[in-house]
C-alpha positions as CSV (number, residue, x, y, z in Angstrom):
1,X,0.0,0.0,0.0
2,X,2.7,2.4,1.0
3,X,4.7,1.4,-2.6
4,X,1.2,2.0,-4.6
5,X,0.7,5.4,-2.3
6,X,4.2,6.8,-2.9
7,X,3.9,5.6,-6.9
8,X,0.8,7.6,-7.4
9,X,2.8,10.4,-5.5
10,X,5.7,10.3,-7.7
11,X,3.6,10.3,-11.0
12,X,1.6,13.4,-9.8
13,X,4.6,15.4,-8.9
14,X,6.0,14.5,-12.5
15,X,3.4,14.9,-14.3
16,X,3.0,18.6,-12.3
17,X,6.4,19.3,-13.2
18,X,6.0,18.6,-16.7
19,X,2.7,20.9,-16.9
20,X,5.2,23.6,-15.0
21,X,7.8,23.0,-17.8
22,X,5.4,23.5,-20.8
23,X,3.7,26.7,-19.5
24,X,7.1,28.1,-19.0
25,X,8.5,27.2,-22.5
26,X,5.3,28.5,-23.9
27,X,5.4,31.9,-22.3
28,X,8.9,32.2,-23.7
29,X,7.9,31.3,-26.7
30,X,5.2,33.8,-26.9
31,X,7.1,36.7,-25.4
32,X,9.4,36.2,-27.9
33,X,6.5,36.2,-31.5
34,X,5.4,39.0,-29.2
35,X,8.8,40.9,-29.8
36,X,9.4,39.5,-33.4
37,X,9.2,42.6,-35.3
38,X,11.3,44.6,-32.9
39,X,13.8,41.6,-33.0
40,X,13.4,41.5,-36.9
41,X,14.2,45.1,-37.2
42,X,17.3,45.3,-34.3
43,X,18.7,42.4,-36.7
44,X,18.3,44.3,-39.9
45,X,20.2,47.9,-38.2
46,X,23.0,45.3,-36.7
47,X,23.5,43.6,-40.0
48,X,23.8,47.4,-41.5
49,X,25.4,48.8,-38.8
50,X,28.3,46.0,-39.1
51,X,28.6,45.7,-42.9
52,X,29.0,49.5,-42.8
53,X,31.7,49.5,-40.2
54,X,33.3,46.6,-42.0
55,X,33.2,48.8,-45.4
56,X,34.7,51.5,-43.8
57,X,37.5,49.5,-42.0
58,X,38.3,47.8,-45.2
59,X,39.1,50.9,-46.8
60,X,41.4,53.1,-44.8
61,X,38.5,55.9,-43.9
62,X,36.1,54.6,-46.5
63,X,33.7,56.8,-48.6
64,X,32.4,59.4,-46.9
65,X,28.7,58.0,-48.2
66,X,29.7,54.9,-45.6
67,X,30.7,57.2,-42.9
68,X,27.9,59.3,-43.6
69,X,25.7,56.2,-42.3
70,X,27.9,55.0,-39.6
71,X,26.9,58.3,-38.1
72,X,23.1,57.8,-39.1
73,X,22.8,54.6,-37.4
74,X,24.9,55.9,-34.5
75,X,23.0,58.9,-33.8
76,X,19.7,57.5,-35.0
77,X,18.2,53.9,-35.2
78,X,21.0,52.1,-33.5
79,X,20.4,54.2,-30.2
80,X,16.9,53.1,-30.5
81,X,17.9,49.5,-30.2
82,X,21.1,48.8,-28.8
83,X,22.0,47.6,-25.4
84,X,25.3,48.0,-23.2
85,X,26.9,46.0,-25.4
86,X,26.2,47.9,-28.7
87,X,26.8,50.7,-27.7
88,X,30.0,50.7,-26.2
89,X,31.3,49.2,-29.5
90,X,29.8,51.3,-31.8
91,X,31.5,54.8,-29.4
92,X,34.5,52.7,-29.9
93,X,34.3,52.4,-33.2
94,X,33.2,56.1,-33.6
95,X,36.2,57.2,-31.5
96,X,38.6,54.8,-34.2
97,X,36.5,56.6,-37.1
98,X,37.5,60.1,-35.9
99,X,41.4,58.9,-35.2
100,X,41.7,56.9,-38.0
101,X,43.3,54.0,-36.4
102,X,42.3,50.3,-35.4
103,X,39.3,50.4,-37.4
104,X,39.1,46.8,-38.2
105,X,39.4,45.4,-34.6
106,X,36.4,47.8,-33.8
107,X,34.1,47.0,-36.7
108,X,34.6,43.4,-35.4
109,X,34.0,44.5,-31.9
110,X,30.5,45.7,-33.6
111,X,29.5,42.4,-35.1
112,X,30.6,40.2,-31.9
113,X,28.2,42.9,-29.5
114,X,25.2,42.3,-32.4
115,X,25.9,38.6,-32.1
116,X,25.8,39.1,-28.2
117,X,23.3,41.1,-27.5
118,X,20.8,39.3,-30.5
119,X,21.7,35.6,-28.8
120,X,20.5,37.3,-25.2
121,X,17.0,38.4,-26.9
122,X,16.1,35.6,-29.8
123,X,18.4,32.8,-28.6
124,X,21.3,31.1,-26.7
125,X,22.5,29.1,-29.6
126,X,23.7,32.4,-31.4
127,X,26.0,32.8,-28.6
128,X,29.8,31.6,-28.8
């Protein structure tokens, strides 16, 4: 009786604890369809922000068109969006811009902050 009493205990307290596990995953889930378009966007201004950067580093000073928009995103969308993270790499990179100097090392430091700070709000398997 005591075996059949602590079996029917057991299976309960799984069975809860399943239950538990799926309303949390969903919740994630759904905060996360909830933020898509935001997430979608932030994306979209990281992939520019970095390919502009890159561009830039790649050739000495680069256009001015491509500093031009480094400084659009900096003072505009990217502001809007970025975290801690971002944002200390793109002042670095901005500080680099106006010197001239380690431009490459910063417009990396760019991407692996995006890659950060995108892995934190859509998913841990972006993060390395």
């Amino acid at each position: 009786m005591i075996n059949e009493l602590n079996l029917k205990t057991v299976s309960t307290l799984v069975a809860v604890l399943a239950l538990a596990f799926g309303i949390v995953k969903f919740v994630r889930v759904q905060e996360i369809e909830a933020a898509k378009p935001y997430l979608e966007r932030k994306l979209a201004w990281c992939e520019e922000a970095v390919e502009t950067a890159s561009r830039i580093a790649n050739s000495g000073n680069g256009p001015e068109a491509d500093a031009r928009r480094f400084w659009e995103l900096y003072w505009g969308v990217m502001g809007m969006v970025e975290k801690d993270e971002i944002t200390s790499a793109m002042i670095a990179f901005g500080e680099e811009l106006e010197s001239g100097e380690q431009l490459k090392s910063k417009a990396l430091g760019i991407a692996h902050a995006c890659r950060s700070e995108l892995a934190n709000d859509w998913s841990s398997s972006w993060a390395r």
